[in-house]
C-alpha positions in Angstrom: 15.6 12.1 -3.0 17.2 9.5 -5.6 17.8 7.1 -2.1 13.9 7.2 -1.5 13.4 6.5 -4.7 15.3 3.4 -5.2 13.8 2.0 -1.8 10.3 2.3 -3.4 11.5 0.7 -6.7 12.9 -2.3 -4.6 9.6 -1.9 -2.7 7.6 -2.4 -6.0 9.8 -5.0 -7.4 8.7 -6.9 -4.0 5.4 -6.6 -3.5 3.8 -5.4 -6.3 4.0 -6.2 -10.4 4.3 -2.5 -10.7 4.2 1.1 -8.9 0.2 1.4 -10.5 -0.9 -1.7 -8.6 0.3 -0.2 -5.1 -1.0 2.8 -5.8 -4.3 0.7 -6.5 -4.2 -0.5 -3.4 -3.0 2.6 -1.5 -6.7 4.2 -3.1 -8.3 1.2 -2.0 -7.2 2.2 1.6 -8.0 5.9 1.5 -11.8 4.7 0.3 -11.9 2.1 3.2 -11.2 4.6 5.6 -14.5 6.9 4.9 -16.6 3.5 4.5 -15.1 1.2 6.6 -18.0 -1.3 7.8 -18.5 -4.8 8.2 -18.5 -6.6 4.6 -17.9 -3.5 2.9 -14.4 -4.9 1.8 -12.9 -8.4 1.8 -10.3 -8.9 4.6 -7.8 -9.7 1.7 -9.0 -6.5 0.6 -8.3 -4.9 3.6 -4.9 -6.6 4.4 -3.6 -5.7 1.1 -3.9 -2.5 1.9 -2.9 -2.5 5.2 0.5 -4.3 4.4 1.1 -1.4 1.6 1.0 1.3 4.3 3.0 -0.2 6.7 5.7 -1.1 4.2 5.6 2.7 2.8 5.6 4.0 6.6 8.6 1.4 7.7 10.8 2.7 5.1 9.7 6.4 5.3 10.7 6.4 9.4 14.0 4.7 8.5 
């Protein structure tokens, strides 16, 4: 697993100021999915999030 590892470094190093802020934001999307309605959570909110997971899934189905 060391390869999967260094893409989620570069992954963090991109996107993120560390490995705790996306998993901030990967929580933030696991609690939008059992309260998602309208003006529950900003859209920047909600983009963050969804950006995070389809960076994680891109790189997971490579």
């Amino acid at each position: 697993m060391p390869q999967m590892e260094g893409i989620f470094l570069d992954l963090f190093e991109d996107a993120y100021a560390s490995p705790a802020e996306l998993a901030e934001v990967l929580d933030l999307g696991i609690e939008m999915l059992f309260y998602v309605e309208e003006g529950v959570f900003s859209k920047e909110d909600m983009r963050n999030v969804l950006t995070a997971l389809r960076k994680i899934t891109l790189e997971l189905r490579k």
